[in-house]
PDB file with SEQRES, HELIX, SHEET and CRYST1 records, atoms N, CA, C and O in Angstrom:
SEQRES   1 A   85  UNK UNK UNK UNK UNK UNK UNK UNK UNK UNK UNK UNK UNK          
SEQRES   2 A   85  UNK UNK UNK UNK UNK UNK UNK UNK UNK UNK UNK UNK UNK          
SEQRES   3 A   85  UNK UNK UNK UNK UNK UNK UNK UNK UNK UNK UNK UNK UNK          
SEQRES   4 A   85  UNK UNK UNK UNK UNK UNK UNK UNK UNK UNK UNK UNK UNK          
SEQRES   5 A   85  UNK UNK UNK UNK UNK UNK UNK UNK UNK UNK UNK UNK UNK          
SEQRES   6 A   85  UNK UNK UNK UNK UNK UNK UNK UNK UNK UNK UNK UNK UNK          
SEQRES   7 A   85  UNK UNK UNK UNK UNK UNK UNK                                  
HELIX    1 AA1 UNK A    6  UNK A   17  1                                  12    
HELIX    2 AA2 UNK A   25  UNK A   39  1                                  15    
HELIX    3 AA3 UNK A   44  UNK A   50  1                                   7    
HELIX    4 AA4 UNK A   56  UNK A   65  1                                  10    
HELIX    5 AA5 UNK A   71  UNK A   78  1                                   8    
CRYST1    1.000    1.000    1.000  90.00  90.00  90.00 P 1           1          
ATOM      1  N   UNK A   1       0.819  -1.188   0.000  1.00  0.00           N  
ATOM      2  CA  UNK A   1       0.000   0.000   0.000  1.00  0.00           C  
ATOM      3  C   UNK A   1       0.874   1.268   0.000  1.00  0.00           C  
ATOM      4  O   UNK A   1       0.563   2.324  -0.550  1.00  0.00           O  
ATOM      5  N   UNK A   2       1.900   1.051   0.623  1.00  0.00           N  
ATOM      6  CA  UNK A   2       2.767   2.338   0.730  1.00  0.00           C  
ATOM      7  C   UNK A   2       4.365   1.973   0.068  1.00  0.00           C  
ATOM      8  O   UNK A   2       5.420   2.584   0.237  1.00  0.00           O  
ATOM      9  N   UNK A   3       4.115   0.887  -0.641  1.00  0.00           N  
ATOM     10  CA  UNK A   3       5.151   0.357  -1.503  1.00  0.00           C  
ATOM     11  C   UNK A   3       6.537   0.738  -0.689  1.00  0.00           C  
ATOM     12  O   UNK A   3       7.482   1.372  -1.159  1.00  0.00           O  
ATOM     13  N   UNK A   4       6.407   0.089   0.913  1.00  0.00           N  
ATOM     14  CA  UNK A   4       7.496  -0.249   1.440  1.00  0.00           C  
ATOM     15  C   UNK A   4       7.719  -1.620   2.250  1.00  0.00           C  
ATOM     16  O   UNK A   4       6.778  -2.044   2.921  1.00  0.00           O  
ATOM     17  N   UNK A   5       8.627  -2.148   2.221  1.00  0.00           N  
ATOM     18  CA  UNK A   5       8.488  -3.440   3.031  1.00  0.00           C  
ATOM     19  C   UNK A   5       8.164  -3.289   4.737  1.00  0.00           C  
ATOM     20  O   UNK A   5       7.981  -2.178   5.233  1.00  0.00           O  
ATOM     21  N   UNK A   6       8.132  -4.166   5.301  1.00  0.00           N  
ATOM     22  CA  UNK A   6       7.530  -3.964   6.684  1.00  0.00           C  
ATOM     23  C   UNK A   6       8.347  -3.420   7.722  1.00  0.00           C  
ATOM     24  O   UNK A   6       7.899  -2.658   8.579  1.00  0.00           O  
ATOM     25  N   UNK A   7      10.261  -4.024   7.627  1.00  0.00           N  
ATOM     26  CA  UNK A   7      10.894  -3.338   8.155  1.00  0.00           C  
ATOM     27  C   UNK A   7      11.492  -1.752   7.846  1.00  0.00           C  
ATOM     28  O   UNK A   7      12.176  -1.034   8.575  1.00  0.00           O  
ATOM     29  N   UNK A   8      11.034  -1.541   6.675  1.00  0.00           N  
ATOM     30  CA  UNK A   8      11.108   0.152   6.220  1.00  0.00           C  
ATOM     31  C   UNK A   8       9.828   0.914   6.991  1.00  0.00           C  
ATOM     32  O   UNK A   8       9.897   1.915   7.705  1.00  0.00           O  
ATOM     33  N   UNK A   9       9.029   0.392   6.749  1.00  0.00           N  
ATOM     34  CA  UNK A   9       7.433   1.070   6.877  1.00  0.00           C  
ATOM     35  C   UNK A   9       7.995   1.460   8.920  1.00  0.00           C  
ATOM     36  O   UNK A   9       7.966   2.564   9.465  1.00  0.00           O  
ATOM     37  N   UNK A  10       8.345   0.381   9.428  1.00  0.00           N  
ATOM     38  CA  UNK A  10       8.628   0.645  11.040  1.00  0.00           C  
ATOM     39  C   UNK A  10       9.493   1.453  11.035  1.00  0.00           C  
ATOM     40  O   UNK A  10       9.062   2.544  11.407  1.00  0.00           O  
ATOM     41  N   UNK A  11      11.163   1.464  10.643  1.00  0.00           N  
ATOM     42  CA  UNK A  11      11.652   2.143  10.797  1.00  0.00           C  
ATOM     43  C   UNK A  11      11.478   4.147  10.245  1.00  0.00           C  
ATOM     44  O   UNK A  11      11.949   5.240  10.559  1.00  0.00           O  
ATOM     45  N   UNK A  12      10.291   3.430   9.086  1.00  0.00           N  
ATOM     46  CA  UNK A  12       9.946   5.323   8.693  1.00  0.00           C  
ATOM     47  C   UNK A  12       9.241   5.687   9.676  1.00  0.00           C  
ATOM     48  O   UNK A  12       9.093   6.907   9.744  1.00  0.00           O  
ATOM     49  N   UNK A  13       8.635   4.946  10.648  1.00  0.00           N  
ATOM     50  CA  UNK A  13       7.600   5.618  11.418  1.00  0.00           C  
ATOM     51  C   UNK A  13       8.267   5.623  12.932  1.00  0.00           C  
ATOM     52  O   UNK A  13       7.906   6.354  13.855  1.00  0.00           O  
ATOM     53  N   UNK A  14       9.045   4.899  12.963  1.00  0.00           N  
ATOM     54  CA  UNK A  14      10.006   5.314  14.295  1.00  0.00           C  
ATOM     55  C   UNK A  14      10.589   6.503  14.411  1.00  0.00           C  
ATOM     56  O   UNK A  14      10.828   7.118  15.450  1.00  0.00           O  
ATOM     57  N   UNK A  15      10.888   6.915  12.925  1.00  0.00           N  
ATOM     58  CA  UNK A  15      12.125   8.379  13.005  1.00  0.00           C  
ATOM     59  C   UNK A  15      10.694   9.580  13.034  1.00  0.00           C  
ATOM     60  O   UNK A  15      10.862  10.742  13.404  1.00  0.00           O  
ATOM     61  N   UNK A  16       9.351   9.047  12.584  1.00  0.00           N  
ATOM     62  CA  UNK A  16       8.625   9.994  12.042  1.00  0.00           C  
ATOM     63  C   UNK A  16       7.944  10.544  13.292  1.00  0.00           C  
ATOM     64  O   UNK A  16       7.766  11.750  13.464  1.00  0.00           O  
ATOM     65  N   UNK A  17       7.490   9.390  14.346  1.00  0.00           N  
ATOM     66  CA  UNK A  17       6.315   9.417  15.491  1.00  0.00           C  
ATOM     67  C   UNK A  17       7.780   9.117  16.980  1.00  0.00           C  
ATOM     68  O   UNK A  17       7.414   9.437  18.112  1.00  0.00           O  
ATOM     69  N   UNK A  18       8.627   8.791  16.897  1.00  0.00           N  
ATOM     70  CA  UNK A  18       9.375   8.390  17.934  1.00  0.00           C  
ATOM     71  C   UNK A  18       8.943   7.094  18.914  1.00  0.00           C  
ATOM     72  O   UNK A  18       9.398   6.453  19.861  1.00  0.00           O  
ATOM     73  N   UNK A  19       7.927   7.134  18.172  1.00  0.00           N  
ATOM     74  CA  UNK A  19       7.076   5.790  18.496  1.00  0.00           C  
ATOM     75  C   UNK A  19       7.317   4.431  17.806  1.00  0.00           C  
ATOM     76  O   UNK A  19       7.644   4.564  16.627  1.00  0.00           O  
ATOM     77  N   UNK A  20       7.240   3.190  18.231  1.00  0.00           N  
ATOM     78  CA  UNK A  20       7.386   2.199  17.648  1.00  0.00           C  
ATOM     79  C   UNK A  20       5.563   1.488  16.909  1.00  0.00           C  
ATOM     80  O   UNK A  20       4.752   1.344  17.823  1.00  0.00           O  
ATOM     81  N   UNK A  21       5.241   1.267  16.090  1.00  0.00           N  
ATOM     82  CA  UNK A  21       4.120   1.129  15.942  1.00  0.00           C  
ATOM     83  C   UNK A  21       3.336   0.310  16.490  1.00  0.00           C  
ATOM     84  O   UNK A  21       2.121   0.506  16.523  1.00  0.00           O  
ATOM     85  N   UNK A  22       3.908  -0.721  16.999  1.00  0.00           N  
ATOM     86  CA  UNK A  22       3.379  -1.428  18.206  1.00  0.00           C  
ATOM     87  C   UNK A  22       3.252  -0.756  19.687  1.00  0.00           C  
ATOM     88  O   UNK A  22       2.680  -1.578  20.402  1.00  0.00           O  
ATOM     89  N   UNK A  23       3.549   0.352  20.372  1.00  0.00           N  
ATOM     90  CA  UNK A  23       3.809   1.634  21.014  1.00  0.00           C  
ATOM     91  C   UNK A  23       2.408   2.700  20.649  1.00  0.00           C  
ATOM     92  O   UNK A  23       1.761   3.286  21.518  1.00  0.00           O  
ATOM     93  N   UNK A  24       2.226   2.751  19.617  1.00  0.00           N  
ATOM     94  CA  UNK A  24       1.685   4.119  18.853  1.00  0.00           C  
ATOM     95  C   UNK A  24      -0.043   3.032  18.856  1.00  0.00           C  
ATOM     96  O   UNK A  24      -1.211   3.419  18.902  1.00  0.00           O  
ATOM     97  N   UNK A  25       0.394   1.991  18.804  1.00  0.00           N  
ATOM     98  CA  UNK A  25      -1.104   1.280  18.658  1.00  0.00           C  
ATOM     99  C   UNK A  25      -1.680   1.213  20.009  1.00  0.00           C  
ATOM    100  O   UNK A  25      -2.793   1.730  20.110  1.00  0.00           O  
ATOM    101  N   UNK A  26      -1.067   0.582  21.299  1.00  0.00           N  
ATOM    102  CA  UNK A  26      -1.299   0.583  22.235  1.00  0.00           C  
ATOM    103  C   UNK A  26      -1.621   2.451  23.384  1.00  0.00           C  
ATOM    104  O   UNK A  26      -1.895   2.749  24.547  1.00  0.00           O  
ATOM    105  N   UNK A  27      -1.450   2.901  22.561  1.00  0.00           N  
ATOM    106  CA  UNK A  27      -1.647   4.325  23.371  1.00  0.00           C  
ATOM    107  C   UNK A  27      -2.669   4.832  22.539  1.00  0.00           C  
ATOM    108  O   UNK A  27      -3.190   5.889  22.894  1.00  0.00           O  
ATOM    109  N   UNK A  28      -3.137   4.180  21.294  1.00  0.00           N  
ATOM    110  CA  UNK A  28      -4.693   4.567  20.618  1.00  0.00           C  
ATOM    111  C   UNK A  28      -5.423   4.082  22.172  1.00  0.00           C  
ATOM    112  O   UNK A  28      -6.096   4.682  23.010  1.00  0.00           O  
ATOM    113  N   UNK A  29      -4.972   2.882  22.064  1.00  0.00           N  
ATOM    114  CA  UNK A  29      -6.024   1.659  22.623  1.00  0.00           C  
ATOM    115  C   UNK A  29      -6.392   2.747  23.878  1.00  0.00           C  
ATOM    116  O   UNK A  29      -7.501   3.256  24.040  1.00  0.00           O  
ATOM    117  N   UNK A  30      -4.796   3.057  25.007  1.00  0.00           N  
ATOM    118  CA  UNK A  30      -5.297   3.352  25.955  1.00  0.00           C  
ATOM    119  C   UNK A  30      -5.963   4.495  26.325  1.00  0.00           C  
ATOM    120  O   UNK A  30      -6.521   4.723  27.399  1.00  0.00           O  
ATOM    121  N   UNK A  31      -5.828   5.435  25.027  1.00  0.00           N  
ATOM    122  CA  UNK A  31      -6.653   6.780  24.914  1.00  0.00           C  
ATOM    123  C   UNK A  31      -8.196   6.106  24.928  1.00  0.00           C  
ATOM    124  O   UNK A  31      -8.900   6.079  25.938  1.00  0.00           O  
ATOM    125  N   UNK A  32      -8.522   5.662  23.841  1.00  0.00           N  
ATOM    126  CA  UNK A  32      -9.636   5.155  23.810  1.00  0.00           C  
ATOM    127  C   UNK A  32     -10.254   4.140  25.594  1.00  0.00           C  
ATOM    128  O   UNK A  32     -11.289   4.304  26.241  1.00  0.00           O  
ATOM    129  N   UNK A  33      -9.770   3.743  25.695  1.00  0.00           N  
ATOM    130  CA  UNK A  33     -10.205   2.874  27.091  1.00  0.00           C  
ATOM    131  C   UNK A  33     -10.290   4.096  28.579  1.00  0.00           C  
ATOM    132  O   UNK A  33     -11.240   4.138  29.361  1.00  0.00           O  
ATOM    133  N   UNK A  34      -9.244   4.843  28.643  1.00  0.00           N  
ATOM    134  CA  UNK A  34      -9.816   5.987  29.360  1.00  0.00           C  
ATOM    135  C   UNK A  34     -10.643   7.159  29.086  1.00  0.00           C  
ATOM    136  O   UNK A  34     -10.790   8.028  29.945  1.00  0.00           O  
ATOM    137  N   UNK A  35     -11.211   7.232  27.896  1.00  0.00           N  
ATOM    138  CA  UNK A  35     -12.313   7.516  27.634  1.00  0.00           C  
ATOM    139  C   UNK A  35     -13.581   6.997  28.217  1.00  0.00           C  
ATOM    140  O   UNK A  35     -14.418   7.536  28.940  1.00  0.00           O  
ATOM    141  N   UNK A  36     -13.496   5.814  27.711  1.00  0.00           N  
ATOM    142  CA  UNK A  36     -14.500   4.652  28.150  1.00  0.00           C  
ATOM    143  C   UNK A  36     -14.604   5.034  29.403  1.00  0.00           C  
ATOM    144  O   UNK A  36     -15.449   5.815  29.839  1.00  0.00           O  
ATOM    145  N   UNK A  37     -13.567   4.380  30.141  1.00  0.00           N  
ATOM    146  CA  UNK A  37     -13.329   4.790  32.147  1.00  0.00           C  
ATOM    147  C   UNK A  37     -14.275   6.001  32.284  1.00  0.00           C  
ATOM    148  O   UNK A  37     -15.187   5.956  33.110  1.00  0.00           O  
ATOM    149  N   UNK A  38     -14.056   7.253  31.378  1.00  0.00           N  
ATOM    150  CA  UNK A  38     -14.529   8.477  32.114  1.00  0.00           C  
ATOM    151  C   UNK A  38     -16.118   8.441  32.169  1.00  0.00           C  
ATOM    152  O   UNK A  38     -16.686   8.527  33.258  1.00  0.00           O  
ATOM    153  N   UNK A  39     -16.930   8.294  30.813  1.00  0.00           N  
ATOM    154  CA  UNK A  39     -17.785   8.081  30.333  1.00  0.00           C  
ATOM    155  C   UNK A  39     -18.655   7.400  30.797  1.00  0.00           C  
ATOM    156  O   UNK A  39     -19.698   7.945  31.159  1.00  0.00           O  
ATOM    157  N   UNK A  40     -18.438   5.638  30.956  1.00  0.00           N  
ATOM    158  CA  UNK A  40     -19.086   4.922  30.869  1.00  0.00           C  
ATOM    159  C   UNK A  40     -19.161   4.574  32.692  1.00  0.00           C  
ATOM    160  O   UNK A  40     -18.506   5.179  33.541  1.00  0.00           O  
ATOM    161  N   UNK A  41     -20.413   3.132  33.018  1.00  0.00           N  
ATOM    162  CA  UNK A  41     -20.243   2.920  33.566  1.00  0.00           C  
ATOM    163  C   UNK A  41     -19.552   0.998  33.689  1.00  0.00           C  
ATOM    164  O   UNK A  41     -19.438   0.219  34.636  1.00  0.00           O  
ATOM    165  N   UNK A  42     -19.302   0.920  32.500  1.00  0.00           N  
ATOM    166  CA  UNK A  42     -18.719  -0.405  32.314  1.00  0.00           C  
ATOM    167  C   UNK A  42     -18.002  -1.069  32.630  1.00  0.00           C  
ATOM    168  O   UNK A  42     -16.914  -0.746  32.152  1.00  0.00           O  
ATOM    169  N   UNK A  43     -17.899  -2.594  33.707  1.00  0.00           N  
ATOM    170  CA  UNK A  43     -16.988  -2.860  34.424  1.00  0.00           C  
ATOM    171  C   UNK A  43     -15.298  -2.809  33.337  1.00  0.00           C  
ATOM    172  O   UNK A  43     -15.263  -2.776  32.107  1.00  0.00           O  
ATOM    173  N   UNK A  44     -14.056  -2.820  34.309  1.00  0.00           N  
ATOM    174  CA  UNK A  44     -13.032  -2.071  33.526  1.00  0.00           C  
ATOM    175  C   UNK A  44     -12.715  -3.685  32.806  1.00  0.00           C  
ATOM    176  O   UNK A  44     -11.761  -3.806  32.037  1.00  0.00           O  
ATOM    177  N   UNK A  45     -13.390  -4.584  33.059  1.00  0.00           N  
ATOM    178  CA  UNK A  45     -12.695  -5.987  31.844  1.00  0.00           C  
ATOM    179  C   UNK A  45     -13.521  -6.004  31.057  1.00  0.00           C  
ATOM    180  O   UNK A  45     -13.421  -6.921  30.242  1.00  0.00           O  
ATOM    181  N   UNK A  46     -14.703  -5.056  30.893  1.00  0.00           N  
ATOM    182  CA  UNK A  46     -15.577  -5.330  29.851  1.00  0.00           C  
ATOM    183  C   UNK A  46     -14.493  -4.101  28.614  1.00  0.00           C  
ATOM    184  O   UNK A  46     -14.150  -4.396  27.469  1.00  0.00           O  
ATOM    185  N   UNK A  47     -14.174  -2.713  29.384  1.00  0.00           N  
ATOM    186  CA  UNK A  47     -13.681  -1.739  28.695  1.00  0.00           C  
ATOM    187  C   UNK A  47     -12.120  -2.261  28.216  1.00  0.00           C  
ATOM    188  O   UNK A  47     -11.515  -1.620  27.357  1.00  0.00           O  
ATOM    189  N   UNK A  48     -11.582  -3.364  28.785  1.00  0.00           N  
ATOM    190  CA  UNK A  48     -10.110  -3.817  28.134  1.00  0.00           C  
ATOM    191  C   UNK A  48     -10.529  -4.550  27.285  1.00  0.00           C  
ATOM    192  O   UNK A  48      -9.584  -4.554  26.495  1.00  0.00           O  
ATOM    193  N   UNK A  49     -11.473  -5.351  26.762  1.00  0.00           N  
ATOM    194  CA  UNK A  49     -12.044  -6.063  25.898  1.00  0.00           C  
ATOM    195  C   UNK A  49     -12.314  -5.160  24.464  1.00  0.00           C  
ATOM    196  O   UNK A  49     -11.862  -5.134  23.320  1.00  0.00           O  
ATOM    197  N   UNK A  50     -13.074  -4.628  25.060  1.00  0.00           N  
ATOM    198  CA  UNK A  50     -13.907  -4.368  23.747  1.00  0.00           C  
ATOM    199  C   UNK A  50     -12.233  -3.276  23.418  1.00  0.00           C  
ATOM    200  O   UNK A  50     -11.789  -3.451  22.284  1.00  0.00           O  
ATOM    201  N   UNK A  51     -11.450  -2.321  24.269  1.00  0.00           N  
ATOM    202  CA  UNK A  51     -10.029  -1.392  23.466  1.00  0.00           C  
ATOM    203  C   UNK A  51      -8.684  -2.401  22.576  1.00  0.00           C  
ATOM    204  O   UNK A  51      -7.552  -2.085  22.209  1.00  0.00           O  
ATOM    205  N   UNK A  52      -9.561  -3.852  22.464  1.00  0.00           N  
ATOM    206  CA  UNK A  52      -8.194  -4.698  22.122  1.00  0.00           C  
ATOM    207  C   UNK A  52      -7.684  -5.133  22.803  1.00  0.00           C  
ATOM    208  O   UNK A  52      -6.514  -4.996  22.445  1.00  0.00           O  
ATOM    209  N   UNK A  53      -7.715  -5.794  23.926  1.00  0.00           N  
ATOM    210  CA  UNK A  53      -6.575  -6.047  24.696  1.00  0.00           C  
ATOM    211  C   UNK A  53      -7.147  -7.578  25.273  1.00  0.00           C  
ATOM    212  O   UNK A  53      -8.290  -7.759  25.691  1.00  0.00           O  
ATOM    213  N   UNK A  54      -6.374  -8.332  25.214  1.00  0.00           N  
ATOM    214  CA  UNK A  54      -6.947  -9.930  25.186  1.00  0.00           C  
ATOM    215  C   UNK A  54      -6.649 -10.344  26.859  1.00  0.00           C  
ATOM    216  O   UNK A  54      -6.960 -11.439  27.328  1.00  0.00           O  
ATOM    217  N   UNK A  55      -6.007  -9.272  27.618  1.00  0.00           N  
ATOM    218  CA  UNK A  55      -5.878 -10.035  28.706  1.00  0.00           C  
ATOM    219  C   UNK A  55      -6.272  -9.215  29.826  1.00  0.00           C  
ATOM    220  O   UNK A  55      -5.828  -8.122  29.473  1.00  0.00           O  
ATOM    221  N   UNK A  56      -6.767  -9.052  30.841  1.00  0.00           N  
ATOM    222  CA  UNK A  56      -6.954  -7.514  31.743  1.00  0.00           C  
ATOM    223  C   UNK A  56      -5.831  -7.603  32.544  1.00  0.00           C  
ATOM    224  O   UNK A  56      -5.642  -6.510  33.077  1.00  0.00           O  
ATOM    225  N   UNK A  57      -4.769  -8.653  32.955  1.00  0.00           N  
ATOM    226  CA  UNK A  57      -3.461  -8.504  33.383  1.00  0.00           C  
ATOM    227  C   UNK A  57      -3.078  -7.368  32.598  1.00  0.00           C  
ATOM    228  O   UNK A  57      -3.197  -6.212  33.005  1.00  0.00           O  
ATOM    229  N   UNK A  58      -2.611  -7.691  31.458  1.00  0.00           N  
ATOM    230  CA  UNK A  58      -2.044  -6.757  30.378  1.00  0.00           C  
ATOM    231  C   UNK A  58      -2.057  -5.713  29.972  1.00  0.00           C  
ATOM    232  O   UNK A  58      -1.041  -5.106  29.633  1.00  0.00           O  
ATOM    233  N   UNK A  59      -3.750  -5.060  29.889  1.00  0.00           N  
ATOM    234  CA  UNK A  59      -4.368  -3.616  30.298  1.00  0.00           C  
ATOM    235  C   UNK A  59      -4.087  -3.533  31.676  1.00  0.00           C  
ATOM    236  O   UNK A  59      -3.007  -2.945  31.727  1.00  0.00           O  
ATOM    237  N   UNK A  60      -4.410  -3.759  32.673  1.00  0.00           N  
ATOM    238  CA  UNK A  60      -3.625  -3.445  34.098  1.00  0.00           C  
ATOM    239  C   UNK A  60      -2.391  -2.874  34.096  1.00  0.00           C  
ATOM    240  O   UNK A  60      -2.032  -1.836  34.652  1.00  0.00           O  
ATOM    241  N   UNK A  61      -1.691  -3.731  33.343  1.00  0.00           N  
ATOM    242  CA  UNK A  61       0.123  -3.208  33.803  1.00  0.00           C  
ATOM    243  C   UNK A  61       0.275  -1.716  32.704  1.00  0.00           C  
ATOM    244  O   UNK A  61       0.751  -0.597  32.895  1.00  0.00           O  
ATOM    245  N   UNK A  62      -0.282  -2.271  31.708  1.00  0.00           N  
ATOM    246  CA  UNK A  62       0.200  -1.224  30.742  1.00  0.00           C  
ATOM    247  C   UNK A  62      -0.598   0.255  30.829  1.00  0.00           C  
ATOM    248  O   UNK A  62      -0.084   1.214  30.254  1.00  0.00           O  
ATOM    249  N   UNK A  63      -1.540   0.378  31.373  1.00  0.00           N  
ATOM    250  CA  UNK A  63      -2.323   1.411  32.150  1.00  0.00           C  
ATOM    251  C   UNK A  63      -1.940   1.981  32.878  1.00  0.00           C  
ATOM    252  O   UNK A  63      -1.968   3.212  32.846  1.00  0.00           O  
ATOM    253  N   UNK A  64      -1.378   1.211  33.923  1.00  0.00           N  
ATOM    254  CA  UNK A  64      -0.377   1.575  35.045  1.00  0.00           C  
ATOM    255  C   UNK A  64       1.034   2.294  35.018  1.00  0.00           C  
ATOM    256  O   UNK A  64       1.478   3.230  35.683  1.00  0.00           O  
ATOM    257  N   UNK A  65       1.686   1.362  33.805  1.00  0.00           N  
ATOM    258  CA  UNK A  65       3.011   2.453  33.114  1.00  0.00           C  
ATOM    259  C   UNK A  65       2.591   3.303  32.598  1.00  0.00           C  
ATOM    260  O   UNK A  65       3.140   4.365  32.888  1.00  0.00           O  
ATOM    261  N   UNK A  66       1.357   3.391  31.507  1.00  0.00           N  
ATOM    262  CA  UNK A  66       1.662   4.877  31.315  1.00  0.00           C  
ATOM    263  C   UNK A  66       0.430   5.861  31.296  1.00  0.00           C  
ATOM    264  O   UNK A  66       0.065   6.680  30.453  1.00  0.00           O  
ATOM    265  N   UNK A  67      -0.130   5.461  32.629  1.00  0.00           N  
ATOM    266  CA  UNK A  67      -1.116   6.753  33.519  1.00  0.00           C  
ATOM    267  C   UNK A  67      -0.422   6.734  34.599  1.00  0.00           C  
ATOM    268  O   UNK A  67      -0.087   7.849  34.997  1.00  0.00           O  
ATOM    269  N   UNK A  68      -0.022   5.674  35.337  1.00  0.00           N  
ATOM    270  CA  UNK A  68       0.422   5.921  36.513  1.00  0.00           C  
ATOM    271  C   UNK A  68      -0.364   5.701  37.701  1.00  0.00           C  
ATOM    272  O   UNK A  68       0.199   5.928  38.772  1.00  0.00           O  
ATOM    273  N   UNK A  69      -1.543   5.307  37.713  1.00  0.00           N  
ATOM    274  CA  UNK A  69      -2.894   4.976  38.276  1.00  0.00           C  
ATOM    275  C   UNK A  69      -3.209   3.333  37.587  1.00  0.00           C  
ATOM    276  O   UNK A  69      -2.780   2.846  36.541  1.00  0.00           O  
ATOM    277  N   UNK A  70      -4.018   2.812  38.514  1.00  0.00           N  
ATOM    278  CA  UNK A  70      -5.012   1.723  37.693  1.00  0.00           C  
ATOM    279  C   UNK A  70      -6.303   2.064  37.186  1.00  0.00           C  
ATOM    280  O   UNK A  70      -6.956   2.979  37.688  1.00  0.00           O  
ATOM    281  N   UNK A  71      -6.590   1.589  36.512  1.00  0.00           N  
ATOM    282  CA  UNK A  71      -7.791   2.010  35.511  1.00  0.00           C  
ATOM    283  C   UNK A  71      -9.079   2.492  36.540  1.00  0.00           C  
ATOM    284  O   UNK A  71      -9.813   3.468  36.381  1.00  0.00           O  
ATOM    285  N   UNK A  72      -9.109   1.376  37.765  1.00  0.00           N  
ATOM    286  CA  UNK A  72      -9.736   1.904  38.497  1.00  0.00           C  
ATOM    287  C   UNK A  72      -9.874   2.974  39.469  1.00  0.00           C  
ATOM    288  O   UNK A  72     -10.967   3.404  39.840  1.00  0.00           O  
ATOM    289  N   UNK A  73      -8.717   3.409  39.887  1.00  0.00           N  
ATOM    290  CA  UNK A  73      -8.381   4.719  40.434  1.00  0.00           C  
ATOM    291  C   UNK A  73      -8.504   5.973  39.351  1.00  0.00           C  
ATOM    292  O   UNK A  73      -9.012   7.036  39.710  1.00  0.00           O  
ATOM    293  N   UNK A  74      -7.991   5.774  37.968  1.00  0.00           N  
ATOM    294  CA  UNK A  74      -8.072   6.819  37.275  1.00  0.00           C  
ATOM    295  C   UNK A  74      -9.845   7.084  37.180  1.00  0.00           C  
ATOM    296  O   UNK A  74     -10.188   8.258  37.048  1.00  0.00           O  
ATOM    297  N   UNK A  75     -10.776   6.180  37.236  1.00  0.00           N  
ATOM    298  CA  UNK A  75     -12.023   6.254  36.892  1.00  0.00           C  
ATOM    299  C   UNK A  75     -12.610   7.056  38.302  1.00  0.00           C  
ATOM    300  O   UNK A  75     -13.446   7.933  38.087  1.00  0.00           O  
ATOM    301  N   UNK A  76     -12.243   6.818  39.630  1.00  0.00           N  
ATOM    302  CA  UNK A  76     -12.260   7.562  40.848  1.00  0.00           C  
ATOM    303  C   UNK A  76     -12.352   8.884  40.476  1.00  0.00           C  
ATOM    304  O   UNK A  76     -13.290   9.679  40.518  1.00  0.00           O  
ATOM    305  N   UNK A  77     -10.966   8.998  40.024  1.00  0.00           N  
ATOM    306  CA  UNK A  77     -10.315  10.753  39.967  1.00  0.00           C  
ATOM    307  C   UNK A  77     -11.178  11.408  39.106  1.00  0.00           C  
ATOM    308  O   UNK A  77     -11.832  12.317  39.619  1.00  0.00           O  
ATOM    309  N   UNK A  78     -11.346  11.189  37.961  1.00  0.00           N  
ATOM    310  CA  UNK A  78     -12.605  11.483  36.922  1.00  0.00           C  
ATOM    311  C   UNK A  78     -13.522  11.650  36.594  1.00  0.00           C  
ATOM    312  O   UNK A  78     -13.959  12.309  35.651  1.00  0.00           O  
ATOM    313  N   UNK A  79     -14.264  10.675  37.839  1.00  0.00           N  
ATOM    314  CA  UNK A  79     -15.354  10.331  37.777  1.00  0.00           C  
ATOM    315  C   UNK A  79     -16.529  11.590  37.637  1.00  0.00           C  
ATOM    316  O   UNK A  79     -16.221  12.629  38.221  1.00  0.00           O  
ATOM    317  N   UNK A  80     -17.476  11.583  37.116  1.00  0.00           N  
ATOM    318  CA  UNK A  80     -18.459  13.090  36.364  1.00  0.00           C  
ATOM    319  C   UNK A  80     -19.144  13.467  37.498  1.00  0.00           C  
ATOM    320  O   UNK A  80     -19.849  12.576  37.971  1.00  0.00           O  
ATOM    321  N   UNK A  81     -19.144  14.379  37.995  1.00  0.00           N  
ATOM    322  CA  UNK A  81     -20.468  14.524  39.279  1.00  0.00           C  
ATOM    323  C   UNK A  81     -20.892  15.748  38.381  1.00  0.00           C  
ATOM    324  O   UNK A  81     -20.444  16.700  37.742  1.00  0.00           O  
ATOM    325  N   UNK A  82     -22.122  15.057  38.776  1.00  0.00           N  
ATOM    326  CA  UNK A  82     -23.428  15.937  37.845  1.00  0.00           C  
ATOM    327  C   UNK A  82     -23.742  17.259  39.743  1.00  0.00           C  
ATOM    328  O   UNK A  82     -23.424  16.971  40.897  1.00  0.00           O  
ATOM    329  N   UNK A  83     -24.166  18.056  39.426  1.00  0.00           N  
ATOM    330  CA  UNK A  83     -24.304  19.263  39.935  1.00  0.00           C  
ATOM    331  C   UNK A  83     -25.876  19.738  39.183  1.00  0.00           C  
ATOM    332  O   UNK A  83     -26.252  20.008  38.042  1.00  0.00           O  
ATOM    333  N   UNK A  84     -26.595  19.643  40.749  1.00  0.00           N  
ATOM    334  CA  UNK A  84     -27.774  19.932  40.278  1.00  0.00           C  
ATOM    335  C   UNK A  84     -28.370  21.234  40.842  1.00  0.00           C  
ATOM    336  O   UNK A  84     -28.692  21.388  42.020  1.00  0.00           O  
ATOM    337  N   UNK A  85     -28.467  22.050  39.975  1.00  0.00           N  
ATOM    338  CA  UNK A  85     -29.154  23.621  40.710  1.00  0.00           C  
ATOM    339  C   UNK A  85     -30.327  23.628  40.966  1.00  0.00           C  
ATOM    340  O   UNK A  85     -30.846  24.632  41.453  1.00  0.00           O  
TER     341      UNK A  85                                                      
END                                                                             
């Protein structure tokens, strides 16, 4: 599609994003899944499921490196309080 082989296509996008594309995929995921967290009220293995992620060990740790929180604490901090006048 972009008439490069697979180890070109990574390395153009390493120098391009500083990201590795396996890196750059997983921080869609976890944008998208703390969305979910903020939003929804969906238990957090239903929300590692449906962002890609085949294991909730796996969303756990990797949530954890790079929010710094667990999914469930970040959903705490976030959480929407409606304010009623």
């Amino acid at each position: 599609m972009v008439a490069m082989s697979p180890s070109a296509f990574s390395r153009f996008f390493k120098q391009r994003t500083g990201k590795t594309l396996a890196e750059f995929i997983v921080d869609i995921r976890l944008g998208h899944a703390a969305r979910m967290l903020i939003d929804t009220i969906a238990p957090v293995s239903e929300v590692a499921y449906v962002c890609g992620f085949n294991t909730l060990s796996n969303f756990n740790r990797l949530f954890r490196n790079r929010k710094g929180c667990s999914p469930s604490e970040f959903r705490e901090r976030y959480v929407k309080k409606k304010v009623i006048i």
